[in-house]
N, C-alpha and C positions, 0 to 999 in steps of 0.2 A: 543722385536719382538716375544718371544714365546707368550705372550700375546695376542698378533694382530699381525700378520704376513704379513697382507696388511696393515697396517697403513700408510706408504710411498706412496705404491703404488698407495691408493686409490686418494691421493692428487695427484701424477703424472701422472696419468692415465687421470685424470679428465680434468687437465691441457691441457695432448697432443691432448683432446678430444677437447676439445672449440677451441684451433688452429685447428684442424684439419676440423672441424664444420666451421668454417670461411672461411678455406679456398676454402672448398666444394661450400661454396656459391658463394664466386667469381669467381669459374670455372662456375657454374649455371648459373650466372650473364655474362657472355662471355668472362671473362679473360681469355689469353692466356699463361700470360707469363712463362716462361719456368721458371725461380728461383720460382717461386710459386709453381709448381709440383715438383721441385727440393725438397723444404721444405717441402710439403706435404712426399715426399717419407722418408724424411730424421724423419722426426713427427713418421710415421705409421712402421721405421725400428726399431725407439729409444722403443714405446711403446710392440713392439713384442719381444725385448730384457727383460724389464723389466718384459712383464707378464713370460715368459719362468722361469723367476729364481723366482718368488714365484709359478712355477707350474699350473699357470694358461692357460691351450692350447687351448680352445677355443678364448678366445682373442687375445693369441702370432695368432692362426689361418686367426682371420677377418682380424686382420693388414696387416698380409701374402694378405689376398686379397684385401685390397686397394692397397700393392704396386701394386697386378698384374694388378691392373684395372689401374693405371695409369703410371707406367710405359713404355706404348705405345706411350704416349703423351708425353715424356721428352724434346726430341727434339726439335730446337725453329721452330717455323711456325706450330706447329701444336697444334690443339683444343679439348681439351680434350671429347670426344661422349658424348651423354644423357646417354647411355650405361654404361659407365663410371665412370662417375658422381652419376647415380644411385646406381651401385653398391657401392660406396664410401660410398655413406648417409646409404642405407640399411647396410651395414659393420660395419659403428659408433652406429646406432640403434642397433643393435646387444651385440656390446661391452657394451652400455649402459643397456640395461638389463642384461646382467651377470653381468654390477660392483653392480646393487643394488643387489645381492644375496652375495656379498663378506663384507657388514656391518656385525657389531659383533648384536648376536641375541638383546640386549637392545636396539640397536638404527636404529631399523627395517626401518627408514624411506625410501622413496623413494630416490634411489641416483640418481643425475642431470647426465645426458648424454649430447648425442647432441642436441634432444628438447628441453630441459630445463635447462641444467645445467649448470656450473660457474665455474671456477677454486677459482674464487672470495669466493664462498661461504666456502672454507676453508682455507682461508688468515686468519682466527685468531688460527688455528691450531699451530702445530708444524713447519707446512712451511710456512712462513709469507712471504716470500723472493721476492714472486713475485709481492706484492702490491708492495714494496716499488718500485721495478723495472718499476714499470707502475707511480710510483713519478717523473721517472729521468726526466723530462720536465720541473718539476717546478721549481722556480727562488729558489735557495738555496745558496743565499751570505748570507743570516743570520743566517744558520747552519753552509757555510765552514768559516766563521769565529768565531765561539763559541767555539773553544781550545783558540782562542787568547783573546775571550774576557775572560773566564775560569781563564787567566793568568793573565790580565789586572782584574779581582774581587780581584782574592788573594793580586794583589799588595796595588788594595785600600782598600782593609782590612786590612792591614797591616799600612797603611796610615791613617787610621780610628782610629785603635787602639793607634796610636803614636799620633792622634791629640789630643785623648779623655785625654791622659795624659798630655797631655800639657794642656789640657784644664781645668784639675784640679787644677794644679800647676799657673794657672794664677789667678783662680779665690780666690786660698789662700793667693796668693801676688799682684794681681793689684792695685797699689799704681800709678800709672803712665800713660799718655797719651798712650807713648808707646807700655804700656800692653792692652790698651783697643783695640788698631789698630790691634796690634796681633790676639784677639781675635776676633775679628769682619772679619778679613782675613780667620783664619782658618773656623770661621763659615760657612761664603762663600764657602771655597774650601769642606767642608764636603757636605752643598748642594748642590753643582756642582755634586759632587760624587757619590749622593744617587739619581737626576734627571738620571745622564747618567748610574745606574743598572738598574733603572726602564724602561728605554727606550731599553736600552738590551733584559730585560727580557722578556720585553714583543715581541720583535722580534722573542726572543727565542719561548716562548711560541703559538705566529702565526705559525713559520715554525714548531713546532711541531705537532700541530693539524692537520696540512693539512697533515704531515705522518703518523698519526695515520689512517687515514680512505683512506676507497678502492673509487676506482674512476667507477663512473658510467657506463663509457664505457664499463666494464667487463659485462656487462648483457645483450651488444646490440645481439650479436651474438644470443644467444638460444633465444631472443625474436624473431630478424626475423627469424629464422627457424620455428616456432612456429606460424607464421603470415602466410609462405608460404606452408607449410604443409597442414592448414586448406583452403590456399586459392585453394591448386592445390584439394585437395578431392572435393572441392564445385564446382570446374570450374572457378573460379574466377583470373582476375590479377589483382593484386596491386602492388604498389610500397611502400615499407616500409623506411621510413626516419627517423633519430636520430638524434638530437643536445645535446648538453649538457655534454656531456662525460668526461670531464675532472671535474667535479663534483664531491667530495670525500664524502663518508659518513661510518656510521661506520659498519661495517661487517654485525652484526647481520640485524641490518635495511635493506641492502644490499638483502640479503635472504629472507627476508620475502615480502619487497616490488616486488622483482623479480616473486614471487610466483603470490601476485597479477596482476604486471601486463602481467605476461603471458597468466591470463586468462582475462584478458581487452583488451589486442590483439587479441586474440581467438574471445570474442564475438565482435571486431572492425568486424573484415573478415568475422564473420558468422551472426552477425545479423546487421551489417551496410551498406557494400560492396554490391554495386547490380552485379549482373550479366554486361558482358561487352554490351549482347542486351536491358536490362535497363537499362545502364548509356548512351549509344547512343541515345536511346528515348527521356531521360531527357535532352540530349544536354550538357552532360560530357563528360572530356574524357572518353577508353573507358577502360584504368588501372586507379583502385582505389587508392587512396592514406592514408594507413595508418603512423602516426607519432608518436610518443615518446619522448617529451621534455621532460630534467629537468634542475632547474634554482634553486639556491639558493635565500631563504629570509631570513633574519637574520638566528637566530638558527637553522629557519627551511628549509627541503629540498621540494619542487613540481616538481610533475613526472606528468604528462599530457600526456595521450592515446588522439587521435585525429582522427578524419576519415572525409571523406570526404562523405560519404556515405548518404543513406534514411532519417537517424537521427529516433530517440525514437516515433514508433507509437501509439501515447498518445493514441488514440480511441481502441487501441489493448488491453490496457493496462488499461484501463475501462473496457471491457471487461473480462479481465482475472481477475479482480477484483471481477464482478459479479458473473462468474462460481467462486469464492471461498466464496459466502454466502455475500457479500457487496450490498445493495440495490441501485438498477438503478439511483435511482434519487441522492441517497449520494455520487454514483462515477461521475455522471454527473456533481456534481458541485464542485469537486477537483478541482484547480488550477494548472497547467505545474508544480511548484516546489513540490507541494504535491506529485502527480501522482512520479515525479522522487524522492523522498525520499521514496516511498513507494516501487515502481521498486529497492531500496537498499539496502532496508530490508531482499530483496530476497522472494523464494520460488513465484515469477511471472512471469512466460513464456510468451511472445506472438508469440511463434513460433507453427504454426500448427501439425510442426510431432515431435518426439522424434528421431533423431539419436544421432552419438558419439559426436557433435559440439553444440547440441543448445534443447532445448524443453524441458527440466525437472525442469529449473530456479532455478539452484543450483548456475550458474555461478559468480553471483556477492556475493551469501553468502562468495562465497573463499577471493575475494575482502576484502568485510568488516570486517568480521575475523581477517583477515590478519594486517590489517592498525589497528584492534582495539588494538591488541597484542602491536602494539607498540605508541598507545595512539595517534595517528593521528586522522586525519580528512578526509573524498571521498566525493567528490561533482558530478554530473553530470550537464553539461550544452546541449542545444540539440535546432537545427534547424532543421527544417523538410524541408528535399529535401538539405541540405547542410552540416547535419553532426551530429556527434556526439564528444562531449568532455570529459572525464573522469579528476578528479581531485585529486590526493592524498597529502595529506601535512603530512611531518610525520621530528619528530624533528633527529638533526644530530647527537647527542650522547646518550646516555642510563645515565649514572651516574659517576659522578666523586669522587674521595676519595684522601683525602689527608693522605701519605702512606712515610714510611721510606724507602728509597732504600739502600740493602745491597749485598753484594754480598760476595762468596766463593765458590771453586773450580770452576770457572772460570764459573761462573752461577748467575746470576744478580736478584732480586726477589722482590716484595714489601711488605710491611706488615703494613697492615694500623694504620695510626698513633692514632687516639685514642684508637686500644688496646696496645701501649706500656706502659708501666710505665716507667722502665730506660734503657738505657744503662752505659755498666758496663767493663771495664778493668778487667777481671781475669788472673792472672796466672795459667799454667798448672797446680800447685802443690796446689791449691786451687781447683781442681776439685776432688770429689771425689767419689771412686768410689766402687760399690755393688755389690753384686748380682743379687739387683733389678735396679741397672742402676745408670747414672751418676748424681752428684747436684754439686751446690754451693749454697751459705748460701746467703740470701738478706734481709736485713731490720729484721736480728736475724731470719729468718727459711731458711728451708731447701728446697730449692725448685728444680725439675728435671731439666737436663740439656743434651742438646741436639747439637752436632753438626748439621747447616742445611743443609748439605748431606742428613746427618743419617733421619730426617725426610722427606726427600720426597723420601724414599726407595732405598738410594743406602750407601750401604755397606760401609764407609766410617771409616777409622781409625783416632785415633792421629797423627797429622801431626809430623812428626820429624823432627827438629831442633826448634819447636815452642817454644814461650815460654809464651806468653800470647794467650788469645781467645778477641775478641769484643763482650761481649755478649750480646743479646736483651732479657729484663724481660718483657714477654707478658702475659695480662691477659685473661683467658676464660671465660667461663661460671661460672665455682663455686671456681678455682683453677688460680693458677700462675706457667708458666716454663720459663725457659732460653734456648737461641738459642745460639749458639753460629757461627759467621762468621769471615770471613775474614778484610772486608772494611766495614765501614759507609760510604755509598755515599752522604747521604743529604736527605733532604725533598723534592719532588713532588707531584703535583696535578695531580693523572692518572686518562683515564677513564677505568673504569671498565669495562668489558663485560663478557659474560658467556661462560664459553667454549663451542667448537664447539658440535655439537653431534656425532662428530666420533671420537672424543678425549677423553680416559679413564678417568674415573672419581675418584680421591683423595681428601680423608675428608680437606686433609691439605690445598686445593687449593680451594680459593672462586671464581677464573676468573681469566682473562688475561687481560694486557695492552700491547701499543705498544710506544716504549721508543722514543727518539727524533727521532732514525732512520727508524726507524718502523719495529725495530726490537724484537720480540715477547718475554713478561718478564712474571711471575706468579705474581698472586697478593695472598696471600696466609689467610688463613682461621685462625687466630687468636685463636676459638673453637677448633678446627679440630689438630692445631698445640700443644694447649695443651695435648690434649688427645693422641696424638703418642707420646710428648716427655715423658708423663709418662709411658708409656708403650714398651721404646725402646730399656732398658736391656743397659747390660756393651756395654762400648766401644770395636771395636774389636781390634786386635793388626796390627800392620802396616804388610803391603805386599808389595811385590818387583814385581816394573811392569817391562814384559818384552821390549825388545827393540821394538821400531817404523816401524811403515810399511806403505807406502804411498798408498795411491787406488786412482786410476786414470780412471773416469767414468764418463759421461755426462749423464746417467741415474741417477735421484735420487733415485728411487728402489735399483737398485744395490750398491749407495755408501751406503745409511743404511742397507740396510743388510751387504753387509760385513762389514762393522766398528761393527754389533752388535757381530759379530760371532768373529771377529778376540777381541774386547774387551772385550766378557764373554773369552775368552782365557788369557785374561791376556793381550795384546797387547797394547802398543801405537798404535794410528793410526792417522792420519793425512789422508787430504782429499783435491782431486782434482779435475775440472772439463772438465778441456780439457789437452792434450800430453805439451801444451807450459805452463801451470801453472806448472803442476807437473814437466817440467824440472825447470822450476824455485825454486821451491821449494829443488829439489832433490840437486841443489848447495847450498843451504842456510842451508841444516842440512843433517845428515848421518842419514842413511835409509839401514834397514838389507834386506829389500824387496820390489818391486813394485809389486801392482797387477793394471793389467792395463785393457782395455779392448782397442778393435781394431779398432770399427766403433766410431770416434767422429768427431766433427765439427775442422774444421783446420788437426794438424797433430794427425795422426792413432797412433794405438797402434804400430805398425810396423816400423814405423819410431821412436818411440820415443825411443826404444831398439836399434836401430842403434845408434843412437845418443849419448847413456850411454854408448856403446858400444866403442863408440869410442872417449869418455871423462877418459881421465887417471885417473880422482877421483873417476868415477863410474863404471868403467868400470866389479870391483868384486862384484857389487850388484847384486843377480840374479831375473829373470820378471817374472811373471807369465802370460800369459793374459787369462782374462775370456772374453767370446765374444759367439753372440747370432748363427756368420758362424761356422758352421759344416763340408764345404767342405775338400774335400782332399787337395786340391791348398792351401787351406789356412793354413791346420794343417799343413802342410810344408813347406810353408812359415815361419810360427813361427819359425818353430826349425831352417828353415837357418837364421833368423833373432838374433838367439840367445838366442830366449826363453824358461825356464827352465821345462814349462809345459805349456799345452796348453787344458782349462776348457772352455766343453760348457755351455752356459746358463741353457738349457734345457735339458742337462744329470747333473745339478748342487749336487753335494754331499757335505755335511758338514766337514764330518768326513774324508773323503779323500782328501781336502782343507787343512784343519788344521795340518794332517800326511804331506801332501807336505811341506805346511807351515814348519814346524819340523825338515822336512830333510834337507831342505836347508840353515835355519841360526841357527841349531845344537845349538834349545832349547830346552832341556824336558819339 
């Protein structure tokens, strides 16, 4: 966190922003309902909490003013005003230009708001959590059954191994009918065996793919914001429509395709959409219809921009050909698909003026760009007086690697399998160790050795009571080290991707995969890992952690930050997201402290100190709450509730957290 201090927030931030962006629309769109402002309010309270504690007040600010602008509406029967509404949109536009000024200076790029942005677009980050959450729909019996069949491998592998001996032993003494039947049985039940992994595996392997990738839907939002933007600047209605959302593909392509087709919608509304007194002329309705399909073909995914619009005025487009130096008679006799491959090329306007939507014929460079990066294909198809069709085809994964899954200190990681040489059984007393750092000996030298804590920079000691390591001999560029973990888990075939661009960058890490759950794992850099484990100095000596503290917060912002502050202190910490987890939790282990906060979905912080309060096991654990209310009512509240201290967001101190911390469970 001293690193990047928004790192959390920016992925939470972004999130509350696309719900909240969504939601805007369906007020716009003439929704009333009262749980929708309800959400809304509860969206723009959670995100005003979170910016307060990384210090961010003009964002804790705008949030402050969506609640006020809809808070009038909560009421049911009542309609949230244009008034209202507007202010909401201009509030999120707001927010979203301060978050892009909150990137670390290397990865300058534009951050996604409410026009544009995604929560999607940082699903292969450090918070993966909410792809998989947008999974829960899909059919997943052949994932909740994969511990049983997990158990059901082992057993016939175990069955396998017992046949193979038999199968030895037959073939040194078959002298007998009997022995051939034997053998002709078992051969049977082995191929029974090896048909019903294959048929598993490949189940396995289906339901996992489709949790590796983000589902399409997550884009629909900042596209029609982006479609009605441009259409209200122009004077224009349309109706923006989406199918296909339940379509997964893999992050990066997510992002980049998103990019494109937000400006395929842009120029749908500005150069397709006539006017609602030119679609009545032409005897259309007199809202335009822009769409957005996408549909899987094999490997590949298609995203189709659609309009119902004037469609590509080919003679515009001769034209604009001419004013750039092409002779009359050589555009005259283009063909419709010339004329449209050459409109793709870019740098071809056929708009008469230059404003901020249309005339400079930049727009489809972004397009093509875009799709080439990730080796696809854009077509345009086009009716004149019925429309126009944009076509992108772009593949569903980037690259696969078949990679050793291992894992240590409770951290799961890949390392791709052709730079392994062995793995190795070491004993502790077999490691040895320098001034220059630790080895053990492989194939007679000496080669570094590395717990894989220790290399991806965290301070990690010899485990006590250990007595062997699992160690992996990986090879680099000109050199060999050892890792040393916890578990071999097995061979997988991951797909690779790159990490995101707001995620810090380590030699040791080549990308990221997402594991059957789609839950986010390092794929780690083989080069990168040599050269830190020789360069990683003695082992340190073990450290005594202090006791456990549960935090209790339905902001993500606030649970990483304090888990990072409470564990550079040396703390256990353990993690909550709403009052009824954390009591569950708080009976299942002893807990020196809660830090809780007050506003969350279900039961508040205020009730959840009753509660401990008046549970005979918890009753001597004392609460802290951190919380974004400032009011008198409510710091008083706290303390008749029982609470030991009572920290606002936005007067948030470290040092005076930690001192509390201290006095209460009489740690130095």
């Amino acid at each position: 966190m001293a690193r990047d201090p928004y790192r959390y927030f920016r992925v939470e931030a972004r999130e509350l922003l696309d719900q909240l962006g969504k939601g805007a629309l369906e007020l716009n769109a003439g929704s009333a309902a009262p749980e929708l402002i309800a959400l809304m309010l509860r969206l723009a309270h959670t995100l005003k909490g979170a910016a307060r504690v990384v210090k961010q007040r003009e964002i804790a600010d705008q949030a402050h003013t969506i609640e006020d602008a809809l808070t009038p509406f909560r009421e049911p029967g009542l309609q949230a005003s244009r008034e209202g509404i507007g202010a909401t949109l201009a509030a999120l536009d707001a927010i979203a230009e301060r978050m892009a000024t909150l990137a670390p200076p290397s990865e300058g790029q534009p951050v996604a708001g409410a026009a544009e942005g995604s929560a999607a677009q940082q699903e292969s980050a450090a918070h993966q959590g909410s792809a998989a959450q947008q999974g829960s729909s899909l059919d997943r019996a052949p994932l909740e059954s994969l511990t049983s069949n997990v158990d059901d491998m082992d057993v016939l592998l175990e069955a396998l191994s017992a046949a193979s001996v038999q199968l030895a032993g037959l073939r040194r003494g078959m002298t007998s009918l009997q022995q051939s039947r034997r053998l002709v049985g078992a051969y049977r039940h082995l191929s029974d065996g090896v048909e019903q992994m294959d048929r598993e595996l490949g189940q396995v392997r289906e339901a996992a793919e489709r949790l590796r990738l983000v589902p399409a839907n997550l884009m629909f939002v900042p596209l029609e914001r982006a479609a009605r933007d441009v259409a209200q600047a122009l004077n224009k209605r349309i109706a923006f429509i989406t199918s296909g959302g339940n379509i997964r593909l893999d992050a990066q392509i997510f992002s980049a395709v998103q990019s494109a087709l937000v400006q395929a919608v842009r120029n749908a509304v500005a150069h397709g959409i006539e006017t609602s007194e030119q679609r009545e002329l032409a005897g259309k309705p007199m809202e335009g219809r822009v769409s957005v399909e996408v549909r899987r073909r094999g490997q590949q995914v298609v995203f189709v921009c659609r309009d119902d619009g004037r469609g590509v005025d080919l003679e515009a487009v001769r034209r604009a050909l001419e004013r750039k130096g092409v002779a009359a008679a050589a555009a005259a006799n283009l063909g419709t698909e010339e004329l449209l491959r050459l409109v793709l090329r870019g740098g071809i306007s056929t708009s008469g003026a230059v404003n901020q939507h249309s005339g400079r014929g930049i727009g489809l460079d972004v397009v093509r760009e875009a799709v080439s990066r990730l080796r696809g294909e854009v077509s345009i198809r086009t009716d004149k007086g019925g429309g126009t069709a944009l076509e992108i085809v772009v593949p569903v994964t980037l690259a696969a690697v078949d990679a050793l899954i291992v894992e240590s200190g409770g951290r799961v990681v890949a390392i791709p399998l052709d730079a392994v040489k062995r793995t190795l059984r070491v004993a502790i007393d077999d490691v040895v160790e320098s001034s220059q750092g630790a080895s053990i000996v492989f194939d007679g030298k000496v080669v570094p050795f590395a717990p894989l804590e220790r290399t991806l920079a965290q301070a990690v000691p010899m485990r006590e009571g250990a007595r062997f390591w699992s160690a992996v001999v990986i090879e680099g560029a000109t050199a060999l080290a050892a890792v040393g973990v916890e578990r071999l888990r097995g061979t997988q075939n991951v797909i690779l991707r790159p990490l995101p661009d707001l995620a810090p960058c380590d030699p040791t890490v080549a990308g990221a995969a997402l594991d059957a759950e789609g839950n986010p794992q390092l794929v780690l850099d083989p080069h990168g890992m040599v050269e830190q484990i020789s360069r990683s100095g003695p082992l340190p000596r073990a450290v005594v952690t202090r006791p456990p503290i549960l935090v209790i917060d339905d902001s993500l912002t606030t649970r990483m930050l304090e888990q990072s502050i409470l564990e550079s202190a040396g703390y256990e910490v353990d993690l909550a997201v709403s009052g009824e987890e954390g009591l569950e939790r708080a009976r299942k282990r002893r807990y020196v402290l809660f830090l809780v906060d007050v506003e969350m979905p279900g039961m508040n912080g205020f009730t959840f100190i009753e509660r401990t309060l008046a549970d005979p096991a918890l009753r001597d654990i004392p609460a802290i709450l951190v919380t974004s209310r400032a009011a008198p009512d409510d710091r008083r509240r706290g303390k008749d509730v029982g609470a030991r201290a009572y920290i606002v967001k936005g007067e948030f101190d470290q040092s005076e957290l930690l001192d509390k911390i201290r006095q209460l469970v009489g740690v130095q």
